[in-house]
Wavefront OBJ file of the C-alpha trace (Angstrom):
o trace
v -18.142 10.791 -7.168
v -16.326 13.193 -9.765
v -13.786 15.597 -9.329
v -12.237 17.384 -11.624
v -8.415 18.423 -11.030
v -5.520 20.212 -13.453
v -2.678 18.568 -14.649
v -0.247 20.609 -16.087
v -1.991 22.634 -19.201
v -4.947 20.283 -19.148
v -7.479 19.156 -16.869
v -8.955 15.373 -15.955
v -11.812 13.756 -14.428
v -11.139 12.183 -11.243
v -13.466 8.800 -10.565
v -14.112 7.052 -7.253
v -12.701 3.943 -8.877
v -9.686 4.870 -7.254
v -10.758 5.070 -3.603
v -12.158 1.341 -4.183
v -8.836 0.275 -5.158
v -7.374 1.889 -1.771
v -10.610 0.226 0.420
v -9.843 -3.153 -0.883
v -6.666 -3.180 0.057
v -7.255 -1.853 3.656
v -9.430 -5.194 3.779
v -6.420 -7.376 2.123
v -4.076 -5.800 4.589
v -6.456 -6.109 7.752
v -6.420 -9.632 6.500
v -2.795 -10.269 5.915
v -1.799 -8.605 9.525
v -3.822 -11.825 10.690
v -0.608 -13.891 10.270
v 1.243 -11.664 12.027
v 2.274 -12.146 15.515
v 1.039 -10.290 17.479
v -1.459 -8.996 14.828
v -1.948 -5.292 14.642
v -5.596 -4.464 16.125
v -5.760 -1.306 14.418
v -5.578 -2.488 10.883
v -7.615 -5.497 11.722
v -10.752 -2.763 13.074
v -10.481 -0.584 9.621
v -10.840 -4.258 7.985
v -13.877 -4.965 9.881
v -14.906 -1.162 9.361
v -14.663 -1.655 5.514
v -16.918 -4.927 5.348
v -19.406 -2.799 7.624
v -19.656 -0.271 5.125
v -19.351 -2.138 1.911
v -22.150 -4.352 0.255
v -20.866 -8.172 0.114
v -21.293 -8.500 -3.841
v -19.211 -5.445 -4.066
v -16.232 -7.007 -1.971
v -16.338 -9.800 -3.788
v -16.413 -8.125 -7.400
v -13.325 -6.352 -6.610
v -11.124 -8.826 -4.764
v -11.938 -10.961 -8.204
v -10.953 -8.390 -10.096
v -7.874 -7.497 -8.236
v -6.936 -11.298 -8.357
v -7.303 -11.802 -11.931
v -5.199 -8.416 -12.359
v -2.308 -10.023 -10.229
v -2.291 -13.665 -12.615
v -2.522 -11.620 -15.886
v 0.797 -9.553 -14.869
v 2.294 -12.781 -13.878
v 1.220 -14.741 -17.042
v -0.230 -17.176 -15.000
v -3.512 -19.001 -16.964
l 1 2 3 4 5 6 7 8 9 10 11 12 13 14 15 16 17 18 19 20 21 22 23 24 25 26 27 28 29 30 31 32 33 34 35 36 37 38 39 40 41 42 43 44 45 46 47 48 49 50 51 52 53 54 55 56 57 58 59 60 61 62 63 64 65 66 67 68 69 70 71 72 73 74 75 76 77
């Protein structure tokens, strides 16, 4: 999906890449709250709401994306 939106005197082409970004990390957090005590079950069902909806080789291209992101900012080899 493309949308197309103004910014100041110009106008930009807005992707779906950027709702990924946001899904993944509903799953992160859904699986982060897991350590918590007691866990919230809200978070935890949009978690299991988001693998419902999203194709496995998907998930996994994008957590492994986001994870190499996070050791390239941190220098980390």
């Amino acid at each position: 999906m493309v949308r197309l939106e103004r910014e100041g005197d110009s106008f930009v082409f807005i992707t779906g890449n950027t709702q990924k970004l946001q899904d993944i990390s509903i799953l992160v957090n859904a699986i982060s709250e897991l350590n918590n005590n007691p866990p919230d079950p809200a978070k935890i069902k949009e978690g299991l709401i988001f693998l419902d909806k999203t194709p496995e080789n998907d998930i996994r291209k994008d957590l492994r994306t986001i994870m190499m992101q996070v050791l390239e900012n941190k220098g980390i080899d």
